[in-house]
C-alpha positions as CSV (number, residue, x, y, z in Angstrom):
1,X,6.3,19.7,7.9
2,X,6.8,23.0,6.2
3,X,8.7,24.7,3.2
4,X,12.1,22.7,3.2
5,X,10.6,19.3,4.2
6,X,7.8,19.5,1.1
7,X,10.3,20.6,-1.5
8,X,13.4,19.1,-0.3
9,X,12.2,15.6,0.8
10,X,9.9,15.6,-2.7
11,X,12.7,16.8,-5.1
12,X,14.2,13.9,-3.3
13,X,12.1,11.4,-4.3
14,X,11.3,12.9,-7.7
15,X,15.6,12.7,-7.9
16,X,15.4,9.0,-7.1
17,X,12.9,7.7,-9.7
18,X,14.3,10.1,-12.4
19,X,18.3,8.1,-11.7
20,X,16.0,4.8,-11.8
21,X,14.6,5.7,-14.9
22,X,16.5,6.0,-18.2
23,X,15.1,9.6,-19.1
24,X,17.2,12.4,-17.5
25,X,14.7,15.1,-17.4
26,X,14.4,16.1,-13.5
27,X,15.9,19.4,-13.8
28,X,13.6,20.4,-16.3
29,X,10.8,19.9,-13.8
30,X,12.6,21.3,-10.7
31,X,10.4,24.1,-10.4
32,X,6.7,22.2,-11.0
33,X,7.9,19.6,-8.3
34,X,8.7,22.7,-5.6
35,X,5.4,23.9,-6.7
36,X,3.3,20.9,-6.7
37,X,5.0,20.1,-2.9
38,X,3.5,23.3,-1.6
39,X,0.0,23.2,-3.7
40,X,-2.2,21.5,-1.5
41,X,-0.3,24.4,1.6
42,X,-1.4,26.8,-0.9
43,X,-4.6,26.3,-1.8
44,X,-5.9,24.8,1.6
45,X,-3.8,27.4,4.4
46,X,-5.3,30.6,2.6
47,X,-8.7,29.2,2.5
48,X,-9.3,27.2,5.7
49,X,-7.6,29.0,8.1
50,X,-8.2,32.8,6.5
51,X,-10.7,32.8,4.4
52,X,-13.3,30.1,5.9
53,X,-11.3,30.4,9.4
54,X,-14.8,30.8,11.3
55,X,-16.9,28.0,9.0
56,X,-14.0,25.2,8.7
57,X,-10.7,26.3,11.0
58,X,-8.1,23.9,9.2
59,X,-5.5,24.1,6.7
60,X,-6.3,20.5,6.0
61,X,-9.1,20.7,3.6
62,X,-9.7,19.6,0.4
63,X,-6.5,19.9,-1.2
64,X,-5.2,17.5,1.1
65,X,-7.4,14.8,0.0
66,X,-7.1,12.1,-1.9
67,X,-10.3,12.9,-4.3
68,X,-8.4,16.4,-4.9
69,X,-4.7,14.3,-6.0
70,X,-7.1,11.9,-7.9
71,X,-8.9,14.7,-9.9
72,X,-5.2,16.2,-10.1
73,X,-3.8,12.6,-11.7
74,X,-6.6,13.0,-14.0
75,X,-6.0,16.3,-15.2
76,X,-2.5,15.6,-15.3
77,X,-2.5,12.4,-17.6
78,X,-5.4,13.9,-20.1
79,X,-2.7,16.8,-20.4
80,X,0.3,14.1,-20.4
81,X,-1.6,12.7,-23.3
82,X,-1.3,15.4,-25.2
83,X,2.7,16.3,-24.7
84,X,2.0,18.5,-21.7
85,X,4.0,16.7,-18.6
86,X,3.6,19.2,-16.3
87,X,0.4,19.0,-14.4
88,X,1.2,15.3,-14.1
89,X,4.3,16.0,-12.4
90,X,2.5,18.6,-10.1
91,X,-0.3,16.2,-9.0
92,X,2.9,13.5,-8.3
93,X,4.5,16.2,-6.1
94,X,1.4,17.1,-4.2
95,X,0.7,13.6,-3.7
96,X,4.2,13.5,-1.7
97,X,3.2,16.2,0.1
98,X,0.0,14.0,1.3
99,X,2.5,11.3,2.2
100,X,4.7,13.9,4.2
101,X,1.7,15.1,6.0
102,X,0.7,11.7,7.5
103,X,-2.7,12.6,6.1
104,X,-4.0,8.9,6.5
105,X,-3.8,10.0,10.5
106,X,-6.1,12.4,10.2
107,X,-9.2,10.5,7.9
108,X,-11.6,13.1,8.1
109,X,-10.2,14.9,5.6
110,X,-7.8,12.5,3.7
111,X,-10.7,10.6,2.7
112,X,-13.3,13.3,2.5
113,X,-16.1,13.3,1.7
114,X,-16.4,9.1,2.4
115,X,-16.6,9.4,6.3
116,X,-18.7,13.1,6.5
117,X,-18.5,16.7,4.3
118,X,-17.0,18.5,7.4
119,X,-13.6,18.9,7.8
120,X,-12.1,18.2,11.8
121,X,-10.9,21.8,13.1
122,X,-7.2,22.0,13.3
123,X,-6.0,21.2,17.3
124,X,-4.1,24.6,16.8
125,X,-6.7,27.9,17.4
126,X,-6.4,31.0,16.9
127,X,-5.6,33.8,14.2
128,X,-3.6,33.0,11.3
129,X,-0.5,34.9,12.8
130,X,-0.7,32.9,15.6
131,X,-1.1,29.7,13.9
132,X,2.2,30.4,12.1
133,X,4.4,31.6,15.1
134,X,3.0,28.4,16.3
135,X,3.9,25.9,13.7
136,X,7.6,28.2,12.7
137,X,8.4,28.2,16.3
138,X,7.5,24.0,16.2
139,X,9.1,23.7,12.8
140,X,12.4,24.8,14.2
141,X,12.4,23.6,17.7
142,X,14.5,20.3,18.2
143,X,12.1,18.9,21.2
144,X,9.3,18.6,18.0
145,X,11.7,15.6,15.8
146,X,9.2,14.7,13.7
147,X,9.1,18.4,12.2
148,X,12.4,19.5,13.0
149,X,14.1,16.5,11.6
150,X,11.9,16.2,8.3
151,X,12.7,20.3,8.0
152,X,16.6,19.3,8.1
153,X,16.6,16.5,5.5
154,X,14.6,18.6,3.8
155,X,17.0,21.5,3.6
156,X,20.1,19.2,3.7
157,X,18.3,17.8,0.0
158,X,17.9,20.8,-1.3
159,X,21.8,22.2,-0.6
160,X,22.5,18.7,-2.0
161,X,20.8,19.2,-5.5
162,X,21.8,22.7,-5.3
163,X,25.5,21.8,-4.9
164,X,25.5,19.5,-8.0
165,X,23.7,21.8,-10.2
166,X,26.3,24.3,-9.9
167,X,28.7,21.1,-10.2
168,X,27.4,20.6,-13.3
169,X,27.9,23.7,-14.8
């Protein structure tokens, strides 16, 4: 899954509980759940497949496990505690972003460091140019519908909320 998928398919959700609940505050956390669906793609890309590329060689590291979104949750509701939502709604939109990912298919790193402390390489080699022609070419190609479709809905969310902001006003 990449950009659309994250945000879209997490503002989604995000959308969902905020119409179940009785406070209407998700727009004024719009942009921390966009961020907090891309954090764990911005912290572990950069540094597993640039930075450590030749020592760990994935961009599922430790921002895609379930220690980091439980030190997040932690963070978040010390700082909820004291009026500060924000990092609380960050670690709940990362924690989609686990979800999206699948990550309890790849266990080596979702539960990490429980089974081992290294990481499994990524099946996809090579530089980090060629790791992104790789997955935008996959992203956007139909005969991959696990991506492509989750990219869609993703998109199709985000035109959706986009739509009814401007609605609004």
């Amino acid at each position: 899954m990449l950009i659309f998928g994250h945000i879209g398919i997490t503002l989604g959700i995000f959308y969902l509980l905020n119409r179940l609940s009785s406070k209407n505050n998700f727009m004024a956390y719009f942009p921390w759940i966009a961020f907090g669906a891309l954090l764990p793609d911005f912290i572990d890309k950069p540094l597993g497949r640039i930075i450590l590329f030749d020592i760990i060689g994935s961009g599922r590291i430790f921002a895609h496990t379930l220690l980091f979104g439980f030190l997040l949750v932690l963070a978040g509701y010390y700082l909820y505690n004291r009026g500060k939502p924000e990092l609380l709604v960050i670690s709940g939109a990362s924690f989609c972003h686990l979800l999206e990912d699948e990550m309890w298919n790849y266990p080596g790193a979702f539960f990490w460091p429980l089974f081992g402390w290294e990481f499994p390489k990524d099946t996809i080699s090579g530089s980090f140019i060629e790791y992104l022609m790789i997955v935008f070419s996959r992203a956007y190609d139909p005969r991959y519908r696990e991506v492509f479709i989750s990219e869609i809905i993703g998109l199709l969310i985000i035109v959706f909320l986009t739509a009814s902001i401007f609605k609004r006003k």
